[in-house]
C-alpha positions as CSV (number, residue, x, y, z in Angstrom):
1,X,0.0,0.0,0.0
2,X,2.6,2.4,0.9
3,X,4.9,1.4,-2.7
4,X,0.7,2.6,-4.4
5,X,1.5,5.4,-2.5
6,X,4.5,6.5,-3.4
7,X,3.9,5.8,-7.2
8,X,0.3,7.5,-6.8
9,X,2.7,10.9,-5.2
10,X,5.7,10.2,-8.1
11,X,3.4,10.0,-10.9
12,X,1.2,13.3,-9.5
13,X,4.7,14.5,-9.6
14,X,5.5,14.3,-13.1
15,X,2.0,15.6,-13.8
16,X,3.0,19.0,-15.8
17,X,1.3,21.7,-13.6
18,X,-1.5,23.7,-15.2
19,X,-0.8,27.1,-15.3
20,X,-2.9,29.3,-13.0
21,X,-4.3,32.8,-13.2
22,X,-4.4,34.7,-10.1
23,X,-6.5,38.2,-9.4
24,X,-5.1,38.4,-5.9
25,X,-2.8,41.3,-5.6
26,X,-2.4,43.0,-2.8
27,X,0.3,45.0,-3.2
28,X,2.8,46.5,-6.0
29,X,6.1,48.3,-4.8
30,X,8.1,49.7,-7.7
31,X,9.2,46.5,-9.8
32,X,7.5,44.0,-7.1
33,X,4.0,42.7,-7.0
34,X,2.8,41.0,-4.0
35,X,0.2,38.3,-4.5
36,X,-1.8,36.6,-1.9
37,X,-3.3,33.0,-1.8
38,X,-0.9,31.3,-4.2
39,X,-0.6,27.6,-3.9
40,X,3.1,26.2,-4.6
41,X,4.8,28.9,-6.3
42,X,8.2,28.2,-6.7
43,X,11.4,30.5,-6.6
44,X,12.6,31.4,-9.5
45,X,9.7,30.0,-11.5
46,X,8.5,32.3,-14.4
47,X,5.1,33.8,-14.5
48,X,2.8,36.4,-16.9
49,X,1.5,39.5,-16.1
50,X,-1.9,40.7,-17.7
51,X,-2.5,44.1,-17.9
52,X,-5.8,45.9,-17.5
53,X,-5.1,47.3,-21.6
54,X,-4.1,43.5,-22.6
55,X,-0.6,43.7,-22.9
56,X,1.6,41.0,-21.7
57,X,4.8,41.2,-19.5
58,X,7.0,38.6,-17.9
59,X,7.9,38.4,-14.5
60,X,9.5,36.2,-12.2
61,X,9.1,34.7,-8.5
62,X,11.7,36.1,-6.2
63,X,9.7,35.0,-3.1
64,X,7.3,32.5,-1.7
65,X,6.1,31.8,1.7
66,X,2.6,31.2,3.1
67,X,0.9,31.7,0.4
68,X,2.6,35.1,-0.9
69,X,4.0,35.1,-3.7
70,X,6.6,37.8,-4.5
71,X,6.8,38.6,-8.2
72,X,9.9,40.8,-10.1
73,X,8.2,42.1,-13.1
74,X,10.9,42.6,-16.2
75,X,9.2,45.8,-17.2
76,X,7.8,49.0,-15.7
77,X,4.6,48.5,-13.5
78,X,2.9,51.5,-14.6
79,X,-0.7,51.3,-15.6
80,X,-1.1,47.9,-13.0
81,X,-3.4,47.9,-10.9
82,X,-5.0,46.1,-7.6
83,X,-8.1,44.6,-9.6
84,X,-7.5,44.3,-13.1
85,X,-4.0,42.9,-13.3
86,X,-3.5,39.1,-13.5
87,X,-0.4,37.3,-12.6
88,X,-0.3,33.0,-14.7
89,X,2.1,31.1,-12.8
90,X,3.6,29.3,-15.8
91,X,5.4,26.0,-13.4
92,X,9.0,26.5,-15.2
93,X,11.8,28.5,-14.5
94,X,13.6,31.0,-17.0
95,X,15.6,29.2,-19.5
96,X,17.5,30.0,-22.8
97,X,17.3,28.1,-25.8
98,X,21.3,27.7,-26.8
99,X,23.1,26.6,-29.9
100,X,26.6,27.7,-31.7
101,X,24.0,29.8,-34.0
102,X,24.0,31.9,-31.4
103,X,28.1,33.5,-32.1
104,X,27.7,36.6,-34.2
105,X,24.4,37.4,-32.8
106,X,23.3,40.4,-30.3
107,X,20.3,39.2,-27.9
108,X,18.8,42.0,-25.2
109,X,19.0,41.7,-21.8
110,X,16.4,38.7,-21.8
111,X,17.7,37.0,-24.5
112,X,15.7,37.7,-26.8
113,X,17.2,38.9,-30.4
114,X,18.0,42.4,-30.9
115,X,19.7,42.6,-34.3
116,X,16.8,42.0,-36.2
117,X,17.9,38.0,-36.6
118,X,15.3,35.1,-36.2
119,X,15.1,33.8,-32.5
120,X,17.2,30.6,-31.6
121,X,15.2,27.6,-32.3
122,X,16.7,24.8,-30.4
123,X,16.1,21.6,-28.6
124,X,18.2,22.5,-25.9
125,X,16.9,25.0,-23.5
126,X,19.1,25.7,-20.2
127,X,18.2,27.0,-17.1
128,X,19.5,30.3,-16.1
129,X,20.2,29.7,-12.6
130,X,22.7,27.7,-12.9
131,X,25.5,26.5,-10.1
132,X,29.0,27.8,-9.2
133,X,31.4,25.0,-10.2
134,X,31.7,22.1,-7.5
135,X,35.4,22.9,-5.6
136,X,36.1,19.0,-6.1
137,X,35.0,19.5,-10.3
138,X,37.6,21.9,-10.7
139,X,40.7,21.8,-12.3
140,X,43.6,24.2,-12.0
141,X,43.7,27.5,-13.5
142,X,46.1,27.4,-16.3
143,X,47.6,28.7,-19.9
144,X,48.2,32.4,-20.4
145,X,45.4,34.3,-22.7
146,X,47.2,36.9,-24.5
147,X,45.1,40.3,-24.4
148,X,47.6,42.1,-26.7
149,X,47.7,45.0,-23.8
150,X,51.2,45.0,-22.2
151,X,50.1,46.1,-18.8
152,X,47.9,43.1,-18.3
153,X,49.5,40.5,-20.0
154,X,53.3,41.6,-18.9
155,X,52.3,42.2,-15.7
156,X,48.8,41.1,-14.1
157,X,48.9,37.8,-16.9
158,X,45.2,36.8,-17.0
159,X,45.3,32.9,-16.8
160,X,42.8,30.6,-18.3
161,X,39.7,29.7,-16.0
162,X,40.4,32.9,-14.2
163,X,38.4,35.7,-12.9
164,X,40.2,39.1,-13.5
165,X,37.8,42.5,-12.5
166,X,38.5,45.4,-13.8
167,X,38.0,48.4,-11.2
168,X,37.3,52.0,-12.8
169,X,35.6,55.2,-12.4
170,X,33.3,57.3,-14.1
171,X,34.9,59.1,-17.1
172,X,37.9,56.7,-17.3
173,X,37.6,54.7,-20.4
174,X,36.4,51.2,-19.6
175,X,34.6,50.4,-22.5
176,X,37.2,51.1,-24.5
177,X,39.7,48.5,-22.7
178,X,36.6,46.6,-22.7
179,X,35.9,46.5,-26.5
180,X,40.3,45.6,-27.1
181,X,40.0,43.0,-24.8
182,X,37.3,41.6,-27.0
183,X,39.1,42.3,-30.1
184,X,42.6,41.1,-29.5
185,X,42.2,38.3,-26.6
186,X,43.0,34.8,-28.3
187,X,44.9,31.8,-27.2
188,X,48.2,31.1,-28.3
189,X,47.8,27.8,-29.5
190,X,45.6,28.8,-32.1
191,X,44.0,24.7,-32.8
192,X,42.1,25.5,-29.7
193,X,38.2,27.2,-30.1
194,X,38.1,30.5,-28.8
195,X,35.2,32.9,-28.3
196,X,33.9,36.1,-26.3
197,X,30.8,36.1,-24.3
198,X,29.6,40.0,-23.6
199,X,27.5,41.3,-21.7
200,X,26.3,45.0,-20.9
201,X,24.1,46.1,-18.3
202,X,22.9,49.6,-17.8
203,X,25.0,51.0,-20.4
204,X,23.7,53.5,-22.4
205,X,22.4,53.8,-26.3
206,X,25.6,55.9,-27.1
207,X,28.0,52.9,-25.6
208,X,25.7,50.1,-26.6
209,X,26.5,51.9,-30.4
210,X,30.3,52.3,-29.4
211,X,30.5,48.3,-28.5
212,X,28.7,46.9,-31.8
213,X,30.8,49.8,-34.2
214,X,34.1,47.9,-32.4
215,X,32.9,44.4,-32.7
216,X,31.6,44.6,-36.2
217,X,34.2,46.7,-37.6
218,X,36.9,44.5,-36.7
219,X,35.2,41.0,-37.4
220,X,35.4,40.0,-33.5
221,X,31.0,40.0,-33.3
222,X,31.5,36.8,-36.2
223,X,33.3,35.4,-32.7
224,X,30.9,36.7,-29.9
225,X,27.5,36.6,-28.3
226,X,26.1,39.8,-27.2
227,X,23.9,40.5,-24.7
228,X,22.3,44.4,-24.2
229,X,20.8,46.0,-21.7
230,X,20.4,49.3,-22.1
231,X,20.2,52.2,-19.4
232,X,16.2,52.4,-20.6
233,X,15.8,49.2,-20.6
234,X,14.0,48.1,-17.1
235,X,16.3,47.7,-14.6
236,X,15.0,44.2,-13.5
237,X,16.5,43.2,-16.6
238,X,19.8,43.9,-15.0
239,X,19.9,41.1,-13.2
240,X,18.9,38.5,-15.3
241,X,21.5,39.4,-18.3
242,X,24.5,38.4,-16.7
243,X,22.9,34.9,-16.2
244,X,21.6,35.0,-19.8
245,X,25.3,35.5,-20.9
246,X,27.2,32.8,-18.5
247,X,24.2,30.3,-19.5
248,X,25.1,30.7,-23.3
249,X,29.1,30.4,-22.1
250,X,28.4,27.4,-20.2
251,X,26.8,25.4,-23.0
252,X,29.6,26.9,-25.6
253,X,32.1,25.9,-23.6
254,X,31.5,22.7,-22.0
255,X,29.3,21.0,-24.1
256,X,31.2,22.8,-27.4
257,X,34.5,22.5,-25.9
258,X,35.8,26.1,-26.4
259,X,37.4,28.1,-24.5
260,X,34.8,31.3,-23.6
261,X,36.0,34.8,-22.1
262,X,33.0,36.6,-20.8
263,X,33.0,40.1,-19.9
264,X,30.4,41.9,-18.1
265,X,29.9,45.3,-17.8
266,X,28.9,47.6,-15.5
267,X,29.0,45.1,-12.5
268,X,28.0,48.2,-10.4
269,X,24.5,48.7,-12.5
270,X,24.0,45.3,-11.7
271,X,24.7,45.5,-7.5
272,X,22.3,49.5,-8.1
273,X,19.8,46.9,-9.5
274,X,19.9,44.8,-6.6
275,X,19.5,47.5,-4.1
276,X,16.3,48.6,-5.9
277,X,14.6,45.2,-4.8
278,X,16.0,45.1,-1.5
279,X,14.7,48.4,-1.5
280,X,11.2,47.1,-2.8
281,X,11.1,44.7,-0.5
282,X,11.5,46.6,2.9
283,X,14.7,44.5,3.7
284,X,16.9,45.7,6.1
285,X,20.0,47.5,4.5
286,X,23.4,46.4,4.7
287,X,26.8,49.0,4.0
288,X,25.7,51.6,1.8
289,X,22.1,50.7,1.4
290,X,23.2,47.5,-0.7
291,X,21.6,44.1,0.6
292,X,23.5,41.8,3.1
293,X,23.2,38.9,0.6
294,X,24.5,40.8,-2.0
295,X,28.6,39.1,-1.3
296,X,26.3,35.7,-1.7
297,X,24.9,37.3,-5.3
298,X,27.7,38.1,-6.6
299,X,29.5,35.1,-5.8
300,X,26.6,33.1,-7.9
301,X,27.6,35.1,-10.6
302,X,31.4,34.9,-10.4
303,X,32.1,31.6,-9.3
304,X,30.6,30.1,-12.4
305,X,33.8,30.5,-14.2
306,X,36.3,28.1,-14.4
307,X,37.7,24.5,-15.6
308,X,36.0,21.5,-14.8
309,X,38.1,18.2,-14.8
310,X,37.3,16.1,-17.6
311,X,35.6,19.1,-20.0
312,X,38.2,20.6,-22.3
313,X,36.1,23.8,-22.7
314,X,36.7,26.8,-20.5
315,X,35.3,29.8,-18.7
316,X,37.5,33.1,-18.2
317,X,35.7,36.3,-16.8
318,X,36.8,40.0,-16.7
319,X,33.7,41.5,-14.5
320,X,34.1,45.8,-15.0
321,X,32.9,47.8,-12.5
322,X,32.6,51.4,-11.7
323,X,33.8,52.9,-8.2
324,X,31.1,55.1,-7.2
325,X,33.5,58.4,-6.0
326,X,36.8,56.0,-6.8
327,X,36.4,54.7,-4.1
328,X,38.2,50.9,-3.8
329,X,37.0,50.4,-0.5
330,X,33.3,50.7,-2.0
331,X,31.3,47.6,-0.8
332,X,30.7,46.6,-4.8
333,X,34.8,46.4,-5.7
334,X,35.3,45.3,-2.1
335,X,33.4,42.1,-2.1
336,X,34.5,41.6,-6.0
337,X,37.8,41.7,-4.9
338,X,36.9,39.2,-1.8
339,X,35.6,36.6,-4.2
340,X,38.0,37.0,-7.7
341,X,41.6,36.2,-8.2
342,X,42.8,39.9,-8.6
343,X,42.0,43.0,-10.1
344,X,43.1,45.5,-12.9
345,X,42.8,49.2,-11.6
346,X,42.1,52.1,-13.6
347,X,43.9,55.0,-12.6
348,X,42.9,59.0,-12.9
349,X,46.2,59.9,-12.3
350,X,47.5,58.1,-15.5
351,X,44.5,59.3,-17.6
352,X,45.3,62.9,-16.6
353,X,49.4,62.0,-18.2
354,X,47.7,60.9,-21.8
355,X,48.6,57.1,-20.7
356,X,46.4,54.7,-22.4
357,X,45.2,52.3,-21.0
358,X,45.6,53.9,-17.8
359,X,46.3,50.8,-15.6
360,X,48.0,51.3,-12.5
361,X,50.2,47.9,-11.7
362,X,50.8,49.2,-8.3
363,X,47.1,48.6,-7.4
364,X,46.4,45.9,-9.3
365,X,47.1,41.9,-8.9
366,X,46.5,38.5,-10.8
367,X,46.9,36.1,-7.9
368,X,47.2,33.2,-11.0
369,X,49.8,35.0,-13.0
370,X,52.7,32.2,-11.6
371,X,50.4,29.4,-13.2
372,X,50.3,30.8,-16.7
373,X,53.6,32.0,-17.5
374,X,56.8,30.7,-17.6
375,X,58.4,27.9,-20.2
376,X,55.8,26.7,-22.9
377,X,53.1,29.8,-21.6
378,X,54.9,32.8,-22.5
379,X,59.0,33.1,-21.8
380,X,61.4,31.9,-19.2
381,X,61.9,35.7,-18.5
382,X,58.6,36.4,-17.5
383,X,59.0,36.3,-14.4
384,X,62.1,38.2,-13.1
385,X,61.1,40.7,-15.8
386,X,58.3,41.5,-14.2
387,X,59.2,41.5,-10.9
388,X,61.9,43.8,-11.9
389,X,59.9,46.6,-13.8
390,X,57.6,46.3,-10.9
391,X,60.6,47.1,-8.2
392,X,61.9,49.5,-10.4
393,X,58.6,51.9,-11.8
394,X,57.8,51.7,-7.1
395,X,61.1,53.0,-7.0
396,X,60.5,55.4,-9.4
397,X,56.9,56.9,-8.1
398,X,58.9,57.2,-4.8
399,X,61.5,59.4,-6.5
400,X,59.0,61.1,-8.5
401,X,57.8,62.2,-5.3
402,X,60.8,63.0,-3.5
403,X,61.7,65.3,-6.2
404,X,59.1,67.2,-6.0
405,X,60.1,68.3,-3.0
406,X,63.7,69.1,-2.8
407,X,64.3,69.0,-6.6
408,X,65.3,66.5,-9.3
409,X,69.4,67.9,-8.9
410,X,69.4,66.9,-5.4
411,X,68.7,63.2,-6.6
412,X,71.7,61.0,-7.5
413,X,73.1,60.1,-10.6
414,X,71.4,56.1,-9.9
415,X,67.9,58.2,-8.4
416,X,67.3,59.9,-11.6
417,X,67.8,56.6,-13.7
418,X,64.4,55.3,-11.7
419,X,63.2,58.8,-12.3
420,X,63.6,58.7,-15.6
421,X,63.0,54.9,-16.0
422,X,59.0,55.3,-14.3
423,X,58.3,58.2,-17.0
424,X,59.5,55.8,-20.0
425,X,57.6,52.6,-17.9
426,X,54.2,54.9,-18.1
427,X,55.1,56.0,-21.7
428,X,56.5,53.7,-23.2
429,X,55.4,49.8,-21.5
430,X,52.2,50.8,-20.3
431,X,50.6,53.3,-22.7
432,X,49.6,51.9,-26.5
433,X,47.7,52.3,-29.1
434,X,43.6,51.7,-28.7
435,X,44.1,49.4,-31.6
436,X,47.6,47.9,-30.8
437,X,47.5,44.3,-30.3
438,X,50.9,43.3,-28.5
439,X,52.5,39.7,-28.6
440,X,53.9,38.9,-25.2
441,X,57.0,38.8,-26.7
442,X,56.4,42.3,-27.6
443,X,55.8,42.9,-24.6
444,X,58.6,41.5,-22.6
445,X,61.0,43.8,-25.2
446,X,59.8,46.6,-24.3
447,X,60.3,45.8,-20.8
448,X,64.0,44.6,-22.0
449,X,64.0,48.0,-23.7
450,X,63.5,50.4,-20.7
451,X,65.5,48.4,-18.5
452,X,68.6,49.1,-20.3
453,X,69.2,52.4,-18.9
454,X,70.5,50.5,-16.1
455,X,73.4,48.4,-15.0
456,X,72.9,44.9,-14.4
457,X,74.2,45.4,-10.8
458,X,70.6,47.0,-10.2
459,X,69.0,44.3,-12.3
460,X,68.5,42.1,-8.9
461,X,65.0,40.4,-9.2
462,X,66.4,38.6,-12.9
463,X,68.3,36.3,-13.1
464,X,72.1,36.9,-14.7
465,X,71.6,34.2,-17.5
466,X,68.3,35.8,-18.4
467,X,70.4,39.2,-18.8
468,X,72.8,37.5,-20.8
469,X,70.5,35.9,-23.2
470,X,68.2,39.0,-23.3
471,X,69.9,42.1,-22.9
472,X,70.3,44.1,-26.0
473,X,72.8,46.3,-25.0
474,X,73.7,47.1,-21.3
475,X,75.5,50.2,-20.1
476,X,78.8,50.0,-18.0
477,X,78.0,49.7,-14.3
């Protein structure tokens, strides 16, 4: 009797639910609507709003308890109301029909085409939601991904399976780091599948415009999916297109076996997002207004990136976010930098010299550089080289400084080589060309290149038959 049971509950089970139509709101709170009485809804479970003119809008269940339902509504709410708006419970969660078809194609926010393209038909439909990567699935982060921008591959290396932020500022140019990493990232082995994953949230019509002009006019949009939402776009959107995007990585690369680099930007629209439906929801407010849960959110988000053992696809991701009032100790760059392996800082200072892009390596960090460098990555040099424009250009800023005060001829003759070496580091290694796509050989020549101003007594962090083999031409000591 109880095995009748059981199959009697199983079978009731598999019974698709029937969607139901509920005229039981009791409340609606910017993009929330608060319905009453509902039998089993489910979080995350999609619904359909009706409005009192007949239009349609999707929505989706954020909360249940007790028969509330808590719905997000992708849309504005205006023109709701209490009596004549319905809300269908639709018994499946958001999902995105994926397919390689979809690489050279620009979707919106919900995934839904925006370049005037037919939709995705496929049999494979994947949940959005999906799950940070097991700890014990993982496999190493490995292998260098060359960028072709000296700053970040000579010196912050991004490593494959790696996540890498990038922290700026209003008015610092971002997108436009954003739109060469696109461009110019690629593997060095080039037998291996390659493709970019982007995503824009909150941006506006004028960078949306900047981003497709870039991708299109240098043939990297045949090699991308783009996802758009746009600054008009409803805000709830926001936090559903980053999910879109890692969804349509996810199948690319592990079911397609290639290795994806996704890059989001503005992380900080997203965490503004957030705050609206804390807000919406009367829950109590963490730092800075932002929800307490908000280090758990954007961990779902970053932590789906990776190598999994066993899958020879990959996931790379370069979040961007903007510092509201520069501010690094902000709690949306603060818990980024809790949960990623780094971070590439944008810096004012270098912007206001003409130094693009204006990276500043003393504040940024790839804690996986050491794994993708090296013999067979990128050169035996790598390293000390590094290490050694690093000592020299801190050296350099301190001198900078000093000299301001008591005057560059009070410096000695080796203090005014590091002088002189941090001005040629900022002009020379670090700034380039919007549209100059650097080999990491280039790149480690041009470190060779400024570094021979100086003796090789001072070259301490490399070692002396790297200076032998490398050295062009080096100055008596």
């Amino acid at each position: 009797m109880a095995q009748a049971k059981a199959k009697a509950v199983a079978a009731a089970d598999a019974t698709p639910r029937v969607p139901i139509e509920y005229r039981t709101i009791d409340r609606i709170a910017g993009p929330l609507l608060f319905v009453q009485d509902v039998a089993n809804a489910a979080y995350g479970e999609l619904v359909e709003i009706g409005l009192p003119d007949g239009a349609r809008r999707q929505g989706q269940v954020l909360d249940a308890r007790r028969g509330l339902a808590i719905v997000q509504a992708f849309g504005p709410t205006m023109g709701m109301n209490l009596r004549d708006t319905s809300v269908k419970f639709l018994g499946e969660t958001a999902k995105l029909p994926v397919s390689e078809e979809m690489l050279g194609r620009v979707f919106d926010g919900l995934g839904q085409p925006r370049d005037g393209g037919p939709r995705i038909v496929s049999k494979t439909a994947l949940e959005i939601v999906g799950n940070a990567i097991n700890p014990w699935a993982r496999e190493e982060p490995s292998e260098f991904i060359q960028t072709g921008i000296s700053a970040i591959d000579g010196m912050n290396t991004l490593v494959r399976g790696q996540k890498l932020p990038v922290f700026s500022a209003a008015g610092l140019p971002h997108n436009q780091i954003a739109a060469q990493i696109v461009r110019q990232s690629k593997l060095r082995d080039s037998s291996e599948g390659f493709a970019v994953v982007f995503a824009g949230m909150g941006i506006t019509s004028e960078e949306a415009n900047f981003f497709l002009r870039e991708f299109e006019s240098t043939g990297a949009l045949e090699r991308a999916v783009v996802f758009l939402n746009l600054s008009s776009d409803p805000s709830m959107e926001r936090i559903v297109t980053p999910r879109m995007a890692l969804t349509a990585a996810e199948y690319l690369a592990y079911e397609k076996d290639l290795h994806i680099l996704v890059v989001l930007t503005d992380m900080t629209n997203y965490c503004e997002a957030l705050r609206e439906v804390a807000a919406a929801r009367d829950e109590v407010p963490g730092r800075r207004g932002y929800p307490g849960y908000m280090y758990t959110d954007l961990a779902t988000i970053y932590e789906r990136a990776g190598k999994i053992h066993g899958r020879k696809g990959s996931i790379t991701q370069i979040p961007i976010l903007t510092m509201p009032a520069d501010d690094i100790t902000h709690p949306i760059p603060d818990l980024t930098g809790y949960i990623t392996e780094g971070q590439t800082v944008a810096s004012r200072d270098l912007q206001r010299r003409g130094v693009f892009p204006p990276i500043d390596v003393a504040l940024s960090l790839s804690r996986l550089m050491n794994q993708g460098i090296g013999p067979g990555q990128t050169r035996e040099d790598h390293r000390g080289v590094a290490d050694q424009l690093f000592a020299s250009y801190a050296i350099g800023r301190d001198q900078r400084a000093l000299s301001a005060i008591v005057g560059e001829e009070s410096l000695s003759t080796t203090d005014r080589l590091y002088l002189r070496f941090a001005d040629r580091y900022e002009q020379e290694f670090v700034n380039q060309r919007p549209d100059e796509d650097r080999s990491i050989d280039e790149t480690l020549d041009i470190g060779w290149k400024i570094l021979s101003d100086f003796p090789d007594s001072e070259l301490k962090r490399i070692k002396p038959e790297f200076i032998a083999k490398y050295r062009k031409a080096a100055p008596a000591a």
